[in-house]
C-alpha positions in Angstrom: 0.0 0.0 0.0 1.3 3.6 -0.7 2.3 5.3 2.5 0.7 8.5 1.7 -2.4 6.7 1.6 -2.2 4.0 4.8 -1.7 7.7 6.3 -4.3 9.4 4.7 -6.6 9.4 8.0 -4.0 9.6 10.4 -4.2 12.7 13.0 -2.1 14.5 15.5 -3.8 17.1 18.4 -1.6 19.4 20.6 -3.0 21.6 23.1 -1.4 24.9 23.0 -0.8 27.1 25.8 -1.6 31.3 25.4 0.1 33.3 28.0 0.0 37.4 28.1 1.4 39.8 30.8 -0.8 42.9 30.5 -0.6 45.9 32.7 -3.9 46.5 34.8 -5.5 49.9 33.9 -9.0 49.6 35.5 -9.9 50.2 39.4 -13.1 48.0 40.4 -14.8 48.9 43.8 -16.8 46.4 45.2 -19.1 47.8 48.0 -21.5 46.1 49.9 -23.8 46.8 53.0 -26.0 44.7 55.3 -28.9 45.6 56.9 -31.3 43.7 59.6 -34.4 44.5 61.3 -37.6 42.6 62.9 -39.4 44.2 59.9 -39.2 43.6 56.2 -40.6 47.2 55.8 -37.9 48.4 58.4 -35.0 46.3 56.6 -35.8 47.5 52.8 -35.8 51.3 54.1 -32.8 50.9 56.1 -31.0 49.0 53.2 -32.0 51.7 50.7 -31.0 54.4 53.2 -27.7 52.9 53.1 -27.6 52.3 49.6 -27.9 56.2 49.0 -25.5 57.2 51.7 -23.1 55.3 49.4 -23.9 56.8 46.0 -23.9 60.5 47.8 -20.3 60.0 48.7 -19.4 58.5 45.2 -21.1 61.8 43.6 -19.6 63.8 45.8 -16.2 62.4 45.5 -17.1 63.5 41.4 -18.5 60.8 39.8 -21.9 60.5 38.2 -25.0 59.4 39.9 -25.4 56.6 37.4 -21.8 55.2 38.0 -22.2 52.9 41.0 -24.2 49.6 39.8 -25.7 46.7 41.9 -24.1 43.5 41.3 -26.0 40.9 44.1 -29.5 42.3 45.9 -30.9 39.5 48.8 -33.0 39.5 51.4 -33.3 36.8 53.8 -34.8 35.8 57.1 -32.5 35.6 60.2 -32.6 32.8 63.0 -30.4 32.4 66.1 -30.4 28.4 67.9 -31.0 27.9 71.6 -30.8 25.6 73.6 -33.3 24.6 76.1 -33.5 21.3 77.8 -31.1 19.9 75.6 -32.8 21.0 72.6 -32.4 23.7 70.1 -34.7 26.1 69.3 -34.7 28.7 66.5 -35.7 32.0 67.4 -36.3 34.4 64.4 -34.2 37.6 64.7 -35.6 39.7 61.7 -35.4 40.1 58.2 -31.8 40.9 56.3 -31.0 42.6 53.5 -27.8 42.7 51.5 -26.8 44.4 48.7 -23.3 44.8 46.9 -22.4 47.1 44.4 -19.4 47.9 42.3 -17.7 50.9 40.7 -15.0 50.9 37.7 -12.8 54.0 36.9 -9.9 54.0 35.3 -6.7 53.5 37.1 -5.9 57.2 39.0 -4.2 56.2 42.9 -5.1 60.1 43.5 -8.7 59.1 43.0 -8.8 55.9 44.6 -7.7 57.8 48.0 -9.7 60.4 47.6 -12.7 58.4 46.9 -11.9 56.5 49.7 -11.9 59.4 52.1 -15.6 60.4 51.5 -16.7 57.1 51.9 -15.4 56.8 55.3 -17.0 60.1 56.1 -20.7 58.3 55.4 -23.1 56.4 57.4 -23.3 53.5 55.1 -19.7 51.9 56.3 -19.5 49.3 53.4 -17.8 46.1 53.6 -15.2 47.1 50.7 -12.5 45.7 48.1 -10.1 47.3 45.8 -9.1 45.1 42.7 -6.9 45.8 39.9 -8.5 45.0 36.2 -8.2 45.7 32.3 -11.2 47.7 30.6 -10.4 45.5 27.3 -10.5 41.6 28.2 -11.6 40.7 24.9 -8.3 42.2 23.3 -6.3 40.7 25.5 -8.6 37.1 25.2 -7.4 37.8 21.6 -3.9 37.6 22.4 -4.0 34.4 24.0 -5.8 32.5 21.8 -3.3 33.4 19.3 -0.9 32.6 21.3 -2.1 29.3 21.9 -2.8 28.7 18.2 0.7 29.4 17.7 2.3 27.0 20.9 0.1 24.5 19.7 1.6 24.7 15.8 5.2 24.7 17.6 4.5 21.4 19.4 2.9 19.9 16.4 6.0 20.2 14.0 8.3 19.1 16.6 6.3 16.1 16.9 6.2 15.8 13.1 9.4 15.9 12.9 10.2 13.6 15.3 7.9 11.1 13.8 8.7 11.8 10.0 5.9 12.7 9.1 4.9 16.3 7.7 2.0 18.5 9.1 -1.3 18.8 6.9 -4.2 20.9 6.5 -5.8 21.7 10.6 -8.8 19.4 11.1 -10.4 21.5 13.8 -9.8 23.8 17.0 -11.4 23.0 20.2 -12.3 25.9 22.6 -13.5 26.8 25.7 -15.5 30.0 24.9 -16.2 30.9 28.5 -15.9 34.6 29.2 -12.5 35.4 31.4 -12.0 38.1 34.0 -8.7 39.0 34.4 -7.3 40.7 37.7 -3.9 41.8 39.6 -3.2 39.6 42.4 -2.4 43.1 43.7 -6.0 43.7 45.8 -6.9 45.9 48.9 -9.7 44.4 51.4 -10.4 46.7 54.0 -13.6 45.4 55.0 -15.8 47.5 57.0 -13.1 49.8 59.0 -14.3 53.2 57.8 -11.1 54.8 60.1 -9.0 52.4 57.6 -10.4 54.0 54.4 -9.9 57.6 56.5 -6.4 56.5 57.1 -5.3 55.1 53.8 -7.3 57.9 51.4 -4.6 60.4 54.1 -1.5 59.3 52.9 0.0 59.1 49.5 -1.3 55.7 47.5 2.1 54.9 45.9 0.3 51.6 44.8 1.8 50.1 42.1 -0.7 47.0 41.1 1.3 43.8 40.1 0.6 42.9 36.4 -2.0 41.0 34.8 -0.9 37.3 34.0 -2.9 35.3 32.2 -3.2 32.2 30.7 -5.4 30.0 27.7 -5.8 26.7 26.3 -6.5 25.7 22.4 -6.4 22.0 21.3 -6.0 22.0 17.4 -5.6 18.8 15.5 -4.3 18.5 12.1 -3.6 15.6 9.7 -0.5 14.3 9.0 1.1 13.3 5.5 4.0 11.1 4.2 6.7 13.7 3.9 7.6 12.4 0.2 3.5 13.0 -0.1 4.1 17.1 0.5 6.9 16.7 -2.1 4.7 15.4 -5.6 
């Protein structure tokens, strides 16, 4: 039998790695606040007065009254066990609320601290975390998957070669198309101590946020051919 033909259905598949260091130019904000009462009326009013107390200080640290968006809204009921007689009773406590929240700007240390500042100067006292992003994941989602296109077509000709064979036409890609999120390891969580916000927004935020590194998988297969086959 011709070799270029007993090989005519034979495959090869290499996962390639994408890697990218990217440089973080987005500050996300999440914000969240917690509010409990014996009554649901009492809880939603209390939770919305908390809620505004927050978006005054974000407008009045300059930005726009649109700009801080809910991310997670619950309310649940709230028991505490105990014991009597060697058994455990729950005892309703009230009705909680919780609601988190997020802003994005774009990277500016000078705003972060001053942003900070007025929102430990308002009632609402956030549970709070500082994270480090990029405003453009798709481009740099992009970039990976090129890169792992083109670590996958490196391992595939070393392989090739190695077997004596020569690389054909691709077959098909495989890929995960799940959306990414990519962060700095670099974060700030300063929970709810409003005196910490105080203190930090104070001083000068010499922050410098750790790069963005990130990493992708592609599996591409592609057929192989005789190498005397790629030469007729």
């Amino acid at each position: 039998m011709d070799r270029s033909m007993a090989m005519a259905n034979r495959e090869i598949a290499v996962r390639g790695i994408g890697k990218a260091t990217v440089a973080p130019d987005l500050i996300v904000l999440d914000m969240s606040v917690t509010s409990t009462e014996t009554d649901y009326g009492k809880t939603m009013n209390r939770a919305a007065e908390l809620f505004e107390a927050l978006r005054s200080a974000i407008v009045a640290a300059g930005y726009d009254n649109k700009a801080l968006k809910t991310t997670n809204l619950s309310i649940n009921t709230k028991y505490k066990s105990i014991r009597n007689n060697n058994e455990y009773n729950q005892i309703f406590i009230g009705y909680s609320c919780f609601h988190s929240t997020r802003l994005e700007f774009d990277i500016d240390m000078q705003k972060l601290g001053a942003l900070l500042g007025a929102i430990a100067e308002c009632k609402a006292n956030p549970q709070l975390t500082v994270r480090f992003a990029v405003k453009d994941p798709d481009a740099v989602s992009e970039q990976l998957l090129a890169s792992a296109v083109e670590d996958a077509r490196r391992k595939a000709e070393v392989l090739a070669k190695s077997a004596g064979v020569a690389l054909g036409e691709v077959k098909r890609i495989d890929y995960n198309w799940s959306e990414h999120v990519y962060y700095s390891n670099t974060s700030l969580g300063l929970g709810e101590n409003a005196a910490g916000f105080a203190e930090l927004s104070s001083v000068d935020m010499d922050i410098a946020p750790e790069d963005i590194k990130a990493s992708d998988t592609a599996a591409v297969i592609w057929a192989i051919e005789a190498i005397n086959a790629t030469n007729e």
